[in-house]
C-alpha positions as CSV (number, residue, x, y, z in Angstrom):
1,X,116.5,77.7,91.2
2,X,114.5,81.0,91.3
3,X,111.9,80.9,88.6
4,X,110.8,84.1,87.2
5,X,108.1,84.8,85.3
6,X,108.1,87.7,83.1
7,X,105.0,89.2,80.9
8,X,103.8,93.1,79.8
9,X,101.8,94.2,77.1
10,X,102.8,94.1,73.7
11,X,104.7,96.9,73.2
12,X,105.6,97.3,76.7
13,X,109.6,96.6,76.1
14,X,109.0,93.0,77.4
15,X,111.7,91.8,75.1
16,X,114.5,94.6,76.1
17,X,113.8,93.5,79.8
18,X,114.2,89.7,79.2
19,X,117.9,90.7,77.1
20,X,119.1,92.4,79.8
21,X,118.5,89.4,82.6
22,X,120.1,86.9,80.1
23,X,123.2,89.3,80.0
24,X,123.3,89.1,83.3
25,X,123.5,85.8,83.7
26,X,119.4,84.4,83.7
27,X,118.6,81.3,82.2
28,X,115.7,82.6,79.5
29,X,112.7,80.6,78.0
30,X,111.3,82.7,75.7
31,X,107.5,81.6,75.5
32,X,107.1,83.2,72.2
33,X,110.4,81.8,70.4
34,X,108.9,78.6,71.3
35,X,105.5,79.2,70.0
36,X,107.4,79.5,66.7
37,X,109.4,76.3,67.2
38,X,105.9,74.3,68.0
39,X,104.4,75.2,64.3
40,X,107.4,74.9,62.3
41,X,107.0,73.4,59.0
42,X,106.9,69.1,59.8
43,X,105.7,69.6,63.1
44,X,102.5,68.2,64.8
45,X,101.7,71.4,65.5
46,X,101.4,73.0,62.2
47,X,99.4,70.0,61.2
48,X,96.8,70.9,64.1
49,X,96.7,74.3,63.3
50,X,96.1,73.5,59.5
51,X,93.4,71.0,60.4
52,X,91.9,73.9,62.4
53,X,92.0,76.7,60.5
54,X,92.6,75.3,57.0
55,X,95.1,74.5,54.7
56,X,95.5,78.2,53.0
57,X,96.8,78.8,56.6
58,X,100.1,78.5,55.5
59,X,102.5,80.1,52.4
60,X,103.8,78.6,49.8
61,X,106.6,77.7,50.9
62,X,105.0,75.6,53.8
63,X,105.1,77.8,56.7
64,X,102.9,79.6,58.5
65,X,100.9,82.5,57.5
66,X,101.6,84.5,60.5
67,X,100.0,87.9,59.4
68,X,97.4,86.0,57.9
69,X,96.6,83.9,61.2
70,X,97.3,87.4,63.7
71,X,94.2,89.2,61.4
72,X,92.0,85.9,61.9
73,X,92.4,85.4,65.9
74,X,92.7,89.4,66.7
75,X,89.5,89.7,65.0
76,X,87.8,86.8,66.8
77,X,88.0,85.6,70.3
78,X,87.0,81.9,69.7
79,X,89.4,81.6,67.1
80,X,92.2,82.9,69.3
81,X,91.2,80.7,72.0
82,X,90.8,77.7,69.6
83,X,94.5,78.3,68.9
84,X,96.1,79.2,72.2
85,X,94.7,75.3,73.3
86,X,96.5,73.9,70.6
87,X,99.9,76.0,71.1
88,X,100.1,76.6,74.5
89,X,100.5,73.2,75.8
90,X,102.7,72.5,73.2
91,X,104.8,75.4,74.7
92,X,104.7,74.5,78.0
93,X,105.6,71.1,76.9
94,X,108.9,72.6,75.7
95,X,109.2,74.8,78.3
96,X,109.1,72.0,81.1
97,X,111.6,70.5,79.4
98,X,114.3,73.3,79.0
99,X,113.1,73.8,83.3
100,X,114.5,70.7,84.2
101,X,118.4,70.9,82.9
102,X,118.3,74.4,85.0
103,X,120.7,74.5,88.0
104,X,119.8,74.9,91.6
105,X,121.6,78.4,91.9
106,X,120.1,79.6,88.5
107,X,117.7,82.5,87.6
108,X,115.3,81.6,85.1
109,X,113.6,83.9,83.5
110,X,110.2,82.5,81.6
111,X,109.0,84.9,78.8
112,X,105.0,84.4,78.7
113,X,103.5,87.2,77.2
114,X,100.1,85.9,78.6
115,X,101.2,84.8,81.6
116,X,98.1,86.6,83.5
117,X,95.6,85.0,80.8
118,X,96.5,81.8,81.9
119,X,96.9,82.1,85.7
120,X,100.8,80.6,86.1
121,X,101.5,83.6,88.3
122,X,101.5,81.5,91.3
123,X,104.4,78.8,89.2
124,X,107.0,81.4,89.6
125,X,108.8,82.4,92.5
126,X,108.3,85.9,91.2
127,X,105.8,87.7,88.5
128,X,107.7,90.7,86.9
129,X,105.5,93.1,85.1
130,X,107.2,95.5,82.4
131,X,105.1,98.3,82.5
132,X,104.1,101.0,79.6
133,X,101.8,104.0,79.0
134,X,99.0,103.2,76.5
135,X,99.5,105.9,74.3
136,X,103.8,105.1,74.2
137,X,102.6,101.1,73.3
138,X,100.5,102.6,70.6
139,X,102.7,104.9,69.4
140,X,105.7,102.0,69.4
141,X,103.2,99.9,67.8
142,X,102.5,102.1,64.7
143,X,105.6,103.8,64.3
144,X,108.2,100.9,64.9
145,X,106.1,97.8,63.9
146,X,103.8,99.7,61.1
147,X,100.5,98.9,62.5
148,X,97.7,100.6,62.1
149,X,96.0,102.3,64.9
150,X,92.7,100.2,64.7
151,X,95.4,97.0,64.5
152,X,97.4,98.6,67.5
153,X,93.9,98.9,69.7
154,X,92.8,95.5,69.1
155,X,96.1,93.5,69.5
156,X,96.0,95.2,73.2
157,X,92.3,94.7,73.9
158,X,93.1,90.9,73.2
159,X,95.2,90.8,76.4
160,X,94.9,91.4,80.1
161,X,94.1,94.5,81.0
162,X,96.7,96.7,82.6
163,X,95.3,96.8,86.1
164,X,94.8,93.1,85.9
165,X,98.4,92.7,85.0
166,X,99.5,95.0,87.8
167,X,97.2,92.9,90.3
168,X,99.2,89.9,89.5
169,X,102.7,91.7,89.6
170,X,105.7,91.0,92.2
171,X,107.5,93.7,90.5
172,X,106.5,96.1,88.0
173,X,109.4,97.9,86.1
174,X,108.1,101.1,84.2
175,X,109.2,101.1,80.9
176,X,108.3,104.6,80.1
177,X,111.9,106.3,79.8
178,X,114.9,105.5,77.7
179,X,116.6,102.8,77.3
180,X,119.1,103.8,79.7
181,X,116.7,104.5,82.5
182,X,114.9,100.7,82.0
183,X,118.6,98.4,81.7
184,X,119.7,100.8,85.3
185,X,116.1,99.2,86.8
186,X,117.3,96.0,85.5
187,X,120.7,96.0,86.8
188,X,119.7,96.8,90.2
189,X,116.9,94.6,90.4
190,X,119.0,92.1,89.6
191,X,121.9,92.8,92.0
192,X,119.3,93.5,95.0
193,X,116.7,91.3,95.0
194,X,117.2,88.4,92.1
195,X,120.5,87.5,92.6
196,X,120.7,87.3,96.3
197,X,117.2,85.5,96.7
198,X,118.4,82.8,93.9
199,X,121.4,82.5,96.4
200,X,119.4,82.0,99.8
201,X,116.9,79.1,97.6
202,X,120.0,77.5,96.5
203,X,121.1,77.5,100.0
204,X,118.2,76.8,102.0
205,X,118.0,80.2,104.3
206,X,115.8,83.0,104.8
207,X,116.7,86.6,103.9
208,X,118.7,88.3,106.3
209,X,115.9,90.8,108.7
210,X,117.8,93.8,110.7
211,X,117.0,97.1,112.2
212,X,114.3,98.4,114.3
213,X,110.3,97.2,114.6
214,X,109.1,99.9,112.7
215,X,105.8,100.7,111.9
216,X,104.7,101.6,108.3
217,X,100.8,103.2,107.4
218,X,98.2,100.6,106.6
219,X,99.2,99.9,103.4
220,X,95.9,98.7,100.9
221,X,98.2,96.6,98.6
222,X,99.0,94.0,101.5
223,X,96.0,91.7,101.4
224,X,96.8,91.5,97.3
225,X,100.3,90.5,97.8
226,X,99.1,87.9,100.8
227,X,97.1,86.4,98.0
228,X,99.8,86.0,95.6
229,X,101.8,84.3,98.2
230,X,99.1,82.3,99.4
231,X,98.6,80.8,95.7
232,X,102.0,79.9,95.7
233,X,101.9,78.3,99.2
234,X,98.7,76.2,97.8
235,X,100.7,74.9,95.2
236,X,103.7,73.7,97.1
237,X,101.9,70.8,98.6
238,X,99.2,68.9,98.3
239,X,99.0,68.7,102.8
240,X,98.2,72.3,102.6
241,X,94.9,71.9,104.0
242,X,94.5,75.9,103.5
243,X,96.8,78.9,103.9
244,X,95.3,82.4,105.6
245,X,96.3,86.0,105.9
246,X,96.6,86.1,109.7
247,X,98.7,89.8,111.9
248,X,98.1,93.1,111.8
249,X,98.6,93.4,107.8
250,X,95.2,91.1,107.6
251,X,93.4,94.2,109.1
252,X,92.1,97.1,106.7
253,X,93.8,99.9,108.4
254,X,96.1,98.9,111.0
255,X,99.5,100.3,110.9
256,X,101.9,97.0,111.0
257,X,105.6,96.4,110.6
258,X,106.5,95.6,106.9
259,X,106.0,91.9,107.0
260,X,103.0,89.8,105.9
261,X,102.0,86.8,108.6
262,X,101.0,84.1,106.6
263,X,99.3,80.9,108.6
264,X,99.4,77.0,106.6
265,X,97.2,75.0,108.2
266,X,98.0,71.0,107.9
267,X,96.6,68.1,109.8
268,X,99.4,67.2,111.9
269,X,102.9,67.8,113.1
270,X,104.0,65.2,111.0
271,X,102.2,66.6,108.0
272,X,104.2,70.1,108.9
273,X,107.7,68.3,108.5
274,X,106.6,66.7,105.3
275,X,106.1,70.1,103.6
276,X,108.9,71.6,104.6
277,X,110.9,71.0,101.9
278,X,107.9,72.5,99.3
279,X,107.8,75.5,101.3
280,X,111.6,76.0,101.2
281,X,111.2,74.8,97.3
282,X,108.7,77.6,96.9
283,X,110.5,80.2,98.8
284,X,109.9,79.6,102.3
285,X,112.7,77.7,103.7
286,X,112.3,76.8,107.6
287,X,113.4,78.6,110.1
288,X,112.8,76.7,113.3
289,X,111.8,73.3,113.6
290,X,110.0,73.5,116.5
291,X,109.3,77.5,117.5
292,X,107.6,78.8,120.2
293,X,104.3,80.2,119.5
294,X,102.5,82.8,121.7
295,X,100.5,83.2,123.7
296,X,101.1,80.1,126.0
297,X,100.0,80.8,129.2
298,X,96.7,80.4,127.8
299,X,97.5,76.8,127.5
300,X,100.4,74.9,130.5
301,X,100.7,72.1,127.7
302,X,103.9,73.6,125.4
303,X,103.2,71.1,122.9
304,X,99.7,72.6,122.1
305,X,101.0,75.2,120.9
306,X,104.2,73.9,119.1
307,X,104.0,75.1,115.2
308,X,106.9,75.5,112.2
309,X,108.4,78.7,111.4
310,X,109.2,79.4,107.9
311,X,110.4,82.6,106.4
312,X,110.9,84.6,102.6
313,X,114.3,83.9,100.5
314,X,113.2,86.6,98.8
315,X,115.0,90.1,100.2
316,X,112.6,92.2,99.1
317,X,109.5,90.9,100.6
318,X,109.7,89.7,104.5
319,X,107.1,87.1,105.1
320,X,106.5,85.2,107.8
321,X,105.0,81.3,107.7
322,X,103.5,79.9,110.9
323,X,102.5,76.5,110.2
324,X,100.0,74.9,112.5
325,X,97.9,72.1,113.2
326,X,94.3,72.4,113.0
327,X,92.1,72.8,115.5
328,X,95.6,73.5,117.9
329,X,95.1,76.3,120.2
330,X,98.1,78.6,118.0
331,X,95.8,77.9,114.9
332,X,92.4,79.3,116.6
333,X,93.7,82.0,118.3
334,X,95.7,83.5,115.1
335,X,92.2,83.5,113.0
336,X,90.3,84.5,116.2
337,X,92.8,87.7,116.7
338,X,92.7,88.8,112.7
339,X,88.9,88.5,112.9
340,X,88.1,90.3,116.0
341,X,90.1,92.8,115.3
342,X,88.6,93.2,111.7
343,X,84.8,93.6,113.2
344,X,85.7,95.6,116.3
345,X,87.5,99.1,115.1
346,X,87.8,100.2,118.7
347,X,89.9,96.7,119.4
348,X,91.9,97.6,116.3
349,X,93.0,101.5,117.7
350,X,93.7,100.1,121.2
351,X,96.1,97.4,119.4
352,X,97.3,100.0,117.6
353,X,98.3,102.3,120.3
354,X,100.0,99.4,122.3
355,X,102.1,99.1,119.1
356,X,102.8,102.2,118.5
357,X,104.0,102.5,122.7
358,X,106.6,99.7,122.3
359,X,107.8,100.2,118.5
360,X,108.9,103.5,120.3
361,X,110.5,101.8,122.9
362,X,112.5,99.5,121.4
363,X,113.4,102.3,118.3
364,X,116.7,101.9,118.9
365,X,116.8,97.9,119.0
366,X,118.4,96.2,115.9
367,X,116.4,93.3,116.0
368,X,112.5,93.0,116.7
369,X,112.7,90.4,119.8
370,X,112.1,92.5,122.4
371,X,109.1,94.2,120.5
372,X,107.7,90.8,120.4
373,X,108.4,89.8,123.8
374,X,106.7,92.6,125.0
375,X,103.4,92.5,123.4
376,X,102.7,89.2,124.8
377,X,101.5,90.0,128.2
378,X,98.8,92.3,126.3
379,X,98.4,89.4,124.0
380,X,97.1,87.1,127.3
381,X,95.5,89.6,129.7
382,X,93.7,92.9,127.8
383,X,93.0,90.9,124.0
384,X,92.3,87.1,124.9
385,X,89.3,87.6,127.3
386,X,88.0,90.5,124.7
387,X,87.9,88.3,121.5
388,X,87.3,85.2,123.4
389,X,83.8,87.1,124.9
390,X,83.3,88.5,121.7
391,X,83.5,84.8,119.5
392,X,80.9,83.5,122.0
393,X,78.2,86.4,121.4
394,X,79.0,86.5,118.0
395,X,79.4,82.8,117.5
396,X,82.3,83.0,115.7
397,X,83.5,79.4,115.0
398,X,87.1,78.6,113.2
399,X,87.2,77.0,109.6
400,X,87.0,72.8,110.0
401,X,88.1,70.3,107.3
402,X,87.8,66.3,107.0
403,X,91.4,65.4,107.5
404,X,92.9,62.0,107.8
405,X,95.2,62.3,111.0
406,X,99.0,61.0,110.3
């Protein structure tokens, strides 16, 4: 199943987002229904929220005080935190739960208002942020809901800020039209990048790739999706012995082709075929079982540099997954290249312009394997003995780990 997880500020139009996807066929949990549900009247969660903030906590007719609790925890941090640890694992409890009957082709959508709070970003396939102007949440807030403006400030300076909410975004949908404009983002969204990536996890396959090995600017916002990938890639499995931004989107100010290099570094072969199924789980079904790797003439031993080659379900975000062995030659040489490259600017341009030669080349090529095949001769003869002289008077040295071999 493709797990979404959706969040904005309050007042962002959160909620009209989340009714849209479940018209269109998403599976919602709706973090904030079931925050309700956990402190009904009977439940152990009202009890603990009584025996926390006292009995008056609740009306008279045994529920609970709501307006009375939001003044309490908006006005005092501890207070909110001391209930957010009794309610949200209560919620994710519940959550869990409704998960699990979920289908394998099914988009679910999980409402979490403070999903960036409480760092889940990297449990969902996909973090979709439903973005506002201040000023519009405040004016919603006070107009619509009747809150005051101090009440509208301090119910927003209790969450994330908006930059750190935008950091943690897949997807950001800007909620700052009508109506109209935010259910036409919705419906496309869902029809060009939900829809069809729930029906490649379901399946097991990578997003279809075509056209020409184009080059796009250096883009700044690359190393901050690599990260949001990474996390995810960390979570899959616990064999992960670490997971790197490796290619030419790794280095500030390279121009690179559209598609983040990812490296997963595991002890053994083995180890690589035991994941497998995580990776695909998590978005990154293989590819090839047992690709080639470049650049080999460096090494006559094939096997040396033998790796697994996953790719993105997701169609709009092309990702490649080299997974390696330590220590292998593949493994040294992708951290070597991404870090002599990042210290040398000079290495950087003449990569650059090599790139820029045979992208023009091959412009009219649908497919990027002739691109490829034709940067490995500079790969073996102009790059390796640069870096390579350059790790030994720098005395560069590659990441190690304690790893039991299997």
């Amino acid at each position: 199943m493709l797990k979404i997880g959706l969040t904005g500020g309050i007042a962002s139009g959160k909620s009209l987002v989340s009714t849209r996807l479940r018209e269109l066929g998403a599976v919602l949990i709706d973090a904030d229904a079931l925050a309700r549900e956990v402190v009904e009247p009977g439940t152990p969660g009202l009890a603990r929220v009584m025996a926390e903030f006292g009995q008056d906590i609740v009306d008279a007719g045994g529920r609970l005080d709501r307006a009375r609790l939001g003044t309490i925890v908006f006005a005092e941090p501890d207070r909110r935190e001391a209930l957010n640890a009794i309610v949200h694992p209560l919620v994710r409890e519940r959550a869990a739960a409704m998960l699990a009957t979920a289908k394998p082709g099914d988009v679910v959508v999980q409402d979490i208002p403070l999903l960036v709070e409480t760092g889940q970003g990297s449990a969902f396939h996909l973090v979709l942020v439903v973005d506002a102007p201040d000023a519009e949440r405040i004016r919603r807030m006070t107009e619509i809901r009747g809150m005051t403006d101090n009440d509208a400030v301090s119910r927003m300076a209790a969450q994330a800020s908006r930059q750190e909410r935008l950091v943690a975004a897949d997807i950001v949908l800007d909620n700052s039209g009508s109506v109209e404009d935010m259910m036409g983002l919705v419906d496309t969204l869902w029809k060009e990048r939900l829809a069809p990536f729930a029906s490649n996890l379901a399946a097991g396959r990578a997003a279809p790739r075509t056209g020409a090995p184009a080059l796009s600017p250096p883009n700044p916002d690359w190393p901050v999706q690599a990260g949001r990938l990474l996390a995810r890639i960390r979570r899959a499995s616990a064999e992960v012995l670490d997971a790197d931004h490796i290619g030419s989107t790794a280095v500030p100010g390279l121009p690179a082709k559209d598609v983040i290099d990812l490296q997963v570094t595991v002890s053994s072969m083995e180890a690589a075929d035991r994941i497998a199924p995580a990776l695909g789980e998590a978005g990154f079904p293989l590819r090839e079982a047992s690709a080639r790797d470049t650049p080999k003439p460096l090494d006559p031993d094939p096997a040396a540099w033998q790796k697994r080659f996953h790719s993105s379900a997701d169609p709009g975000r092309p990702v490649n997954v080299h997974v390696r062995v330590v220590g292998s030659p593949g493994w040294r040489y992708a951290l070597l290249f991404r870090d002599w490259l990042r210290a040398n600017p000079d290495a950087a341009r003449m990569y650059a312009e090599m790139k820029r030669g045979l992208a023009g080349t091959y412009a009219g090529d649908h497919r990027t394997v002739g691109y490829a095949d034709a940067k490995e001769p500079w790969f073996t003869q102009v790059a390796w003995p640069l870096m390579d002289a350059w790790a030994a008077s720098s005395g560069w040295r590659p990441p190690s780990y304690s790893v039991a071999q299997s």
